[in-house]
N, C-alpha and C positions, 0 to 999 in steps of 0.2 A: 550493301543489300540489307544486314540486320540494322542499321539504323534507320534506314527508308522505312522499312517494317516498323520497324518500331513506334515512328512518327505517324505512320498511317494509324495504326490501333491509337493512341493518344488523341487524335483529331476522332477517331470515329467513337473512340469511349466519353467524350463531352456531349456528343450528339444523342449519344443514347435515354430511351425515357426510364425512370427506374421503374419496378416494381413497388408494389406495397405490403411485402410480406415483413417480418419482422426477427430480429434476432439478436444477439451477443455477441460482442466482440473480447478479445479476451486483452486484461489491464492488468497494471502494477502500482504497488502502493508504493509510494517515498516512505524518507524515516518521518518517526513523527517529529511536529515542531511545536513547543509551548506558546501559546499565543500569547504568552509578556506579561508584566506584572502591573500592568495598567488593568487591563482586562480580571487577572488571577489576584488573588487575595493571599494573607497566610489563613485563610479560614477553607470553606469549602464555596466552590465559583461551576456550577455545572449546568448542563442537558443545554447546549446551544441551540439555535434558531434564526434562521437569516432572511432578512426579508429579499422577495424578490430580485429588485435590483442591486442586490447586496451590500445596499450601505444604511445596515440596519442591523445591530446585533441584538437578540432577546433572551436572558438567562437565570436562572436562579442564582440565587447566593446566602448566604450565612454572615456575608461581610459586614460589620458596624454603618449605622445608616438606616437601617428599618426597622419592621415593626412588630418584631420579636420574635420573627423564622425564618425561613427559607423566603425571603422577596423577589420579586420579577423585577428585572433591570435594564437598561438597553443602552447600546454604544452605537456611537454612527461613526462616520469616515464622509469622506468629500467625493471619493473616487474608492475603485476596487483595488486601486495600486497605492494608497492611503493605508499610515496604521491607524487604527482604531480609538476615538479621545475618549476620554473620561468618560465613564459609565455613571449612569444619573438611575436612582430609583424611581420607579413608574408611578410612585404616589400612593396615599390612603386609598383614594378610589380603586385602583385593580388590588392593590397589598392587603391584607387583612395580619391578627396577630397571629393567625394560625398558618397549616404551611401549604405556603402556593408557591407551585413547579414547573417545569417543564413544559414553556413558553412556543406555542407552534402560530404564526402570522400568518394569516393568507395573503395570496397573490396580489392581491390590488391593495394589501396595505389597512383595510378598513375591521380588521375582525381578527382577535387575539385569542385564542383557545389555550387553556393553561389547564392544569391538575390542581385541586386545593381542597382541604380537609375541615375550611373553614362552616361555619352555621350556616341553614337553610338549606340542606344538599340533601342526597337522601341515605346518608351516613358513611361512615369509611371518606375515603378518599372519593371524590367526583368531578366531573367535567364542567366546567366552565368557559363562557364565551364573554372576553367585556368588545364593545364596537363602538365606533367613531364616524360622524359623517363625510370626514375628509382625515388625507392624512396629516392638515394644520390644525384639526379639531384636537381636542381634548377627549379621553377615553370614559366614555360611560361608565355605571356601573356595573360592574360584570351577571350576566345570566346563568343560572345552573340551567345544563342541557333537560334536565327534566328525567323522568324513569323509562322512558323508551331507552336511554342512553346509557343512564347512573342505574343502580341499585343499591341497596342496603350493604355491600361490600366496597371492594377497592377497584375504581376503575383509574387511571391515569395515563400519561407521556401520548395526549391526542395529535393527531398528523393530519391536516389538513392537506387532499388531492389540491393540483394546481384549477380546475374547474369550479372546487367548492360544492360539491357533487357528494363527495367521501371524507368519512372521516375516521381515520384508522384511531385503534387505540389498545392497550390492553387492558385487562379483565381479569376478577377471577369470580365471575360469574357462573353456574349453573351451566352443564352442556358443552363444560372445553373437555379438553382431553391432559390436561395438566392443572397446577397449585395456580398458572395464569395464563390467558389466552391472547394472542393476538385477535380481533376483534374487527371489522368495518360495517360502518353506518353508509346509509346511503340516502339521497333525496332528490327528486326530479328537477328541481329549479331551488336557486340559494332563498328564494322567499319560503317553501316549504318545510315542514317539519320534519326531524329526521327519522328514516325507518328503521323496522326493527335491527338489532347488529346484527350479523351472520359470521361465525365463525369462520378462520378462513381456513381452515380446516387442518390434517395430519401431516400434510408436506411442511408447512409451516410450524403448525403446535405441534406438541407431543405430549408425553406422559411428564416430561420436567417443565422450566418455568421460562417464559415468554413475556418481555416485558417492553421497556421504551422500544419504539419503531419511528421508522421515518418510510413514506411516499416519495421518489421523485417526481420533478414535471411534468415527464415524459409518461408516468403511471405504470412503468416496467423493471421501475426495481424499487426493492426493499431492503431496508435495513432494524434488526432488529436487534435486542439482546436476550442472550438464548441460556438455560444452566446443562442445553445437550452434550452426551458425549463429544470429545472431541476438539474438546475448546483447550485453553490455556491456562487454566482454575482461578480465572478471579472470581470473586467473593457472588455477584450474581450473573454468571456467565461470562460468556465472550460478545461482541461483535460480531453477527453475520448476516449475510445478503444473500438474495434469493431473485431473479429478474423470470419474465414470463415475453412471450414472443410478440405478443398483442395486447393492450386494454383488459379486452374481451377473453383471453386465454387463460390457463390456471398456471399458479407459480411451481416453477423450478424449485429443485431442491435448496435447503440452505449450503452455504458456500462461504466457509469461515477465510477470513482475508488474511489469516497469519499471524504470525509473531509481530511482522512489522506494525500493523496496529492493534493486533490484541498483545495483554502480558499477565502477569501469574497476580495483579490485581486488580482495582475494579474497574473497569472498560465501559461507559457507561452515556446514554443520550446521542446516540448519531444521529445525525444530518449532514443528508448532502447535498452540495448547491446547486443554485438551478441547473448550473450546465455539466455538472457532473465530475467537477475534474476537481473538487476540494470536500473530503470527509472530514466535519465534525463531530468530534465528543468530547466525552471527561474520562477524566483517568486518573486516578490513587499511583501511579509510576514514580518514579523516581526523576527527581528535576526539574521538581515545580516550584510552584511558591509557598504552596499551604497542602491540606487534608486532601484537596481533589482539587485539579487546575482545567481548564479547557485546553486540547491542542486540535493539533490539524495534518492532516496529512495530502499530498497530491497525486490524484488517480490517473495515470497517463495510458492511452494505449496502447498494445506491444506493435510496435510497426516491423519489426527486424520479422518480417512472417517466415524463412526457413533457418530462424535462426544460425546464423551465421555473423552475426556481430555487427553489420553494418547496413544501414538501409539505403540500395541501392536498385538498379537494374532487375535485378533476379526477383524484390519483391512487387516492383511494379507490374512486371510479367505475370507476377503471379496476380495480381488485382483484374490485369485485364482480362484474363482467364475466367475471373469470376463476376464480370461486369452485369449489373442489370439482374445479379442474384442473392439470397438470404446468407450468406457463406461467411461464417459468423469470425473468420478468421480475419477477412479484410474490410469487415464492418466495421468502422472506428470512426467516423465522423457524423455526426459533430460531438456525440458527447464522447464518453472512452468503450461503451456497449451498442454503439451505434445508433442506428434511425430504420434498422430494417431492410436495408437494403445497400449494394453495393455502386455507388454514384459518385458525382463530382465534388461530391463531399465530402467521399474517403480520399479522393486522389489528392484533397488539398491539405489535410490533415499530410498525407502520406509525401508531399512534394515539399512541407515548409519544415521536413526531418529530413531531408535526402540530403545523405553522407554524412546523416551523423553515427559513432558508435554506437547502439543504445547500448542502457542498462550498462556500461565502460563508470565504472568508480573508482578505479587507479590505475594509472599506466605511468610506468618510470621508464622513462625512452634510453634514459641513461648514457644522453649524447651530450654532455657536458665534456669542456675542455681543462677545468680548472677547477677546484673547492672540492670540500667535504659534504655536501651537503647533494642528492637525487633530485631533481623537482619532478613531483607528480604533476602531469597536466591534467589531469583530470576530476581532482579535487586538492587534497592541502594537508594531505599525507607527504611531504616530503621525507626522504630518506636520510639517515647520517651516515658515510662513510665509517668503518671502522678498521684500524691494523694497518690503513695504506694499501688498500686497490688503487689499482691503474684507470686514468682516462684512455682508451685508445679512440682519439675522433673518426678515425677514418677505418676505423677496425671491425664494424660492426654490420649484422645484416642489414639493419635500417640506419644507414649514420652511424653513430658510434657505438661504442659497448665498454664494457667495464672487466677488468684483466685483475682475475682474482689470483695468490698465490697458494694457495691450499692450506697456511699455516693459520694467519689468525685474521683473513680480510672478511668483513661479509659488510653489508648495507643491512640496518635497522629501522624499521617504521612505526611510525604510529599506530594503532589499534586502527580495524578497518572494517573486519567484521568477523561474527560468532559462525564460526561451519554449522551451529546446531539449531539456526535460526530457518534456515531453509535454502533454496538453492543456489550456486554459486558455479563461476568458472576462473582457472587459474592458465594461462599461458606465458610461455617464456623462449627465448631462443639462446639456447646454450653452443659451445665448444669443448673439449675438452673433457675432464671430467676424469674420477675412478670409480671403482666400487664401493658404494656405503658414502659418499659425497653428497651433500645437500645442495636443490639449487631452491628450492624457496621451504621454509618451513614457519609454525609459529609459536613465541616464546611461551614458553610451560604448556604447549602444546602437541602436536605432530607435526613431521617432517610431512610435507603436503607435495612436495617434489622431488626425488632423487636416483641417483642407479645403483640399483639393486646390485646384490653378490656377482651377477656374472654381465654387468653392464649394461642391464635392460633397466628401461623406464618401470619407476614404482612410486608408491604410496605408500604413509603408514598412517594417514588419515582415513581410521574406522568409527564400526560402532561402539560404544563404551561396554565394556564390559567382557563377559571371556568368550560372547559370540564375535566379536569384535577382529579381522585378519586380516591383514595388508594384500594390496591386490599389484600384484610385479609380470613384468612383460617380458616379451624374452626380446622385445626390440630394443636394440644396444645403442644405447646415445654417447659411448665414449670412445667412441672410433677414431677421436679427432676433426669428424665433420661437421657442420652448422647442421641443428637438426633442430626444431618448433617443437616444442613439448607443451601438452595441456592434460587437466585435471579438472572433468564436468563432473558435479553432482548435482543429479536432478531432483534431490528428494527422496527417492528409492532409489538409483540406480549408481556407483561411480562407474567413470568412462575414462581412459587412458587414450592418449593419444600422442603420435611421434608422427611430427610433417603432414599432420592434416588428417592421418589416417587411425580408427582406431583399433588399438592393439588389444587393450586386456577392458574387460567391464565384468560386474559384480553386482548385486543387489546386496543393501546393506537396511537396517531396521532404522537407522541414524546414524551423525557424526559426532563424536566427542567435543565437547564444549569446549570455548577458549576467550577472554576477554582481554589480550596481549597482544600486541605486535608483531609484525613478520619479522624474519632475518632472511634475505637474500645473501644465497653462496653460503647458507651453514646453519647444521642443525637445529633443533629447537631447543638443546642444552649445551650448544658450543663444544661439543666435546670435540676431542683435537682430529681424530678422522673422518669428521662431519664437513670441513671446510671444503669449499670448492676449489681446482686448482684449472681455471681455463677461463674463458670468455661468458659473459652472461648480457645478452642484450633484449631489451623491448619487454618489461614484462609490463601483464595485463590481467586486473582484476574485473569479473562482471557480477554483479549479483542477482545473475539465473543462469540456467543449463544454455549453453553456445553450443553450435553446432559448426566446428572449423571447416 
């Protein structure tokens, strides 16, 4: 009967007409990733720009080769699944000796809007436009936007709407609400001149500094760089984004994306591509080539919708429940903030993930029959045996498990991630076990999994410092039974949980920092009554709050 149901609602949610209201869907950022030393320089390579069909790269640089600043540069690709060749300077005609930035193409390819401080402008930094009659032409020579646009100060990093309609930019014009404003121009037909800019007002600006921004296609999100509270302290702000429900509606507040793409230096020129699922910028980070590199990161949307680790069943029910509505929870297709409405576009997004983990970045199944060596399936953290634990193949809840003696065995990993980075989940299935016993902790770190003094599940992954207190259950996992043990933090909250269920939770300010590897089955300083003495099978790392 429930799969006859089931099928019936699947057949009748294809049928359905959507609506046309609009909304967010809520995403996740990857780590970031250096776009290569093709692209980055050892000099400074920044504020990227992509043309339409993405096989168009547009950038500034400082790299040998120009004409004695900051030059616009551009790389192509054959295909989107292509790395990117050799980057060629855009020539005298766009380049000048003074510095031009921050490269924004429009949609059909014909019209290059850049920043540059170069003669004839109408002083400071101003906007410029060079265009082409085709995209096999040769590029004009560039136009200043003129004083409707420019002023006698600093305007720069303009964002061309996908219509050619708007033209975002920021300012420190006269009339913002900070040292510089986000800004949009606006014009009824791309033959027109553009109109006066209009601030985009106090949701966006403030009383600090507002700078590079980006438009998507869609014209419902933004991306800008902000020096607001809240950020990560690089040198001019962080990264953050703001989406509105329609065109025609006013934007949402800003909504900083994290540690994962912001860091404590410069965070700088985002862009996002047409379809939403790859953030550009530049970044002063650690791991490039030179002064500031370009990287990337990928914007996926959360499908696992009652979190619970796996997307299956439970969240398709939940889609069909919200069929034909703005329910910004199962809005995810086609970009990662949706289209507005809940249709056959989220269900195929939501059908070409069914059964996968999300958000699952380690899992050591730990059903090996032989060697020293854990294999993660799930990324390339493998573990090393250490002291001579046991294979038992057939010993385990899922398959096999690993027979610790409590003296000196545990499993060591590679470095996987920082607790103080933001939200994370830890699960494991243990046997055995004492008081004061570790089953997962991490080196020069905190024990993140163990039983407490009188056998119940605990933590001693707090916040730093002497508000900072371990949060222990009184649910006893050394009974000698198979019991699921997990450790959610959701950014404020930890959550303890024993077979699914949870036992102790705590609000905490943050997590103590750690840039070390795990130890499965023992402390985070080896000490000799930290080792595990029992079975430990299946463990599972996510990097966000799971709901078992």
């Amino acid at each position: 009967m429930k799969t006859a149901f089931i099928k019936s609602w699947v057949v009748a949610l294809l049928l359905l007409i959507a609506s046309t209201v609009s909304t967010r869907a809520d995403f996740t950022f990857s780590e970031p990733v250096n776009m290569g030393p093709t692209l980055n320089s050892s000099t400074r390579d920044e504020e990227p720009g992509i043309s339409a069909d993405g096989l168009s790269l547009y950038y500034c640089s400082l790299r040998s080769g120009g004409y004695g600043n900051y030059d616009l540069w551009m790389a192509t690709r054959a295909t989107t699944q292509d790395a990117w060749g050799t980057p060629a300077n855009l020539g005298s005609i766009v380049n000048s000796s003074s510095h031009d930035f921050s490269p924004d193409i429009s949609a059909d390819g014909l019209s290059l809007y850049f920043g540059s401080d170069r003669p004839g402008g109408s002083g400071g930094y101003d906007i410029w436009v060079a265009t082409r009659a085709s995209r096999q032409d040769a590029w004009r020579k560039p136009v200043n936007l003129g004083p409707q646009v420019n002023t006698s100060g600093l305007e720069g990093c303009p964002a061309i709407s996908d219509d050619g309609l708007e033209l975002y930019f920021w300012s420190g014009r006269a009339g913002g609400y900070g040292d510089a404003d986000v800004w949009v121009s606006r014009r009824a037909a791309t033959e027109d001149a553009w109109g006066v800019p209009a601030n985009l007002g106090p949701v966006i600006n403030g009383p600090t500094t507002e700078l590079c921004c980006d438009i998507t296609a869609d014209g419902r999100c933004l991306v800008i760089v902000s020096t607001q509270a809240g950020g990560y302290g690089g040198t001019y702000g962080d990264i953050w984004m703001a989406t509105r429900r329609t065109k025609n509606d006013p934007w949402g507040s800003l909504v900083n994306p994290g540690p994962m793409v912001n860091s404590s230096t410069t965070d700088n020129g985002p862009f996002l591509s047409v379809d939403g699922s790859i953030l550009y910028f530049s970044s002063e980070r650690p791991g490039g080539s030179g002064d500031a590199d370009m990287w990337q990161v990928s914007i996926t949307p959360v499908l696992d919708f009652n979190s619970d680790g796996i997307v299956d069943i439970d969240d398709l029910l939940g889609m069909i429940d919200c069929w034909g509505t703005d329910e910004p929870l199962y809005d995810i297709g086609p970009i990662p903030w949706g289209d507005g409405v809940v249709d056959k576009k989220d269900l195929e997004v939501l059908m070409s993930h069914w059964g996968e983990e999300t958000a699952l970045i380690a899992h050591w199944a730990l059903d090996e029959t032989e060697g020293i060596l854990a294999a993660d399936s799930a990324g390339a953290n493998d573990g090393t045996l250490v002291g001579g634990p046991l294979w038992q193949p057939a010993g385990g809840t899922l398959k096999g498990a690993l027979l610790l003696d409590g003296g000196d065995d545990y499993v060591g990993t590679p470095f996987l991630l920082d607790p103080a980075t933001g939200p994370f989940s830890v699960f494991a299935w243990v046997k055995g076990g004492a008081s004061g016993q570790v089953i997962v902790s991490q080196e020069k770190g905190a024990d993140w999994l163990m039983a407490g003094s009188d056998g119940g599940l605990k933590t001693n992954l707090k916040s730093p410092g002497r508000f900072g207190k371990a949060l222990a259950s009184q649910a006893v996992i050394t009974d000698q039974d198979w019991h699921r043990v997990g450790l959610v933090w959701d950014g404020a909250n930890r959550i303890l949980y024993v077979d699914d269920i949870e036992v102790a939770r705590d609000t905490q300010t943050g997590l103590g920092a750690s840039a070390d590897g795990l130890y499965i089955g023992a402390g985070s300083k080896l000490s000799a009554d930290s080792f595990w003495s029992g079975l430990i099978d299946d463990v599972r790392i996510y990097n966000r709050a799971v709901t078992p």
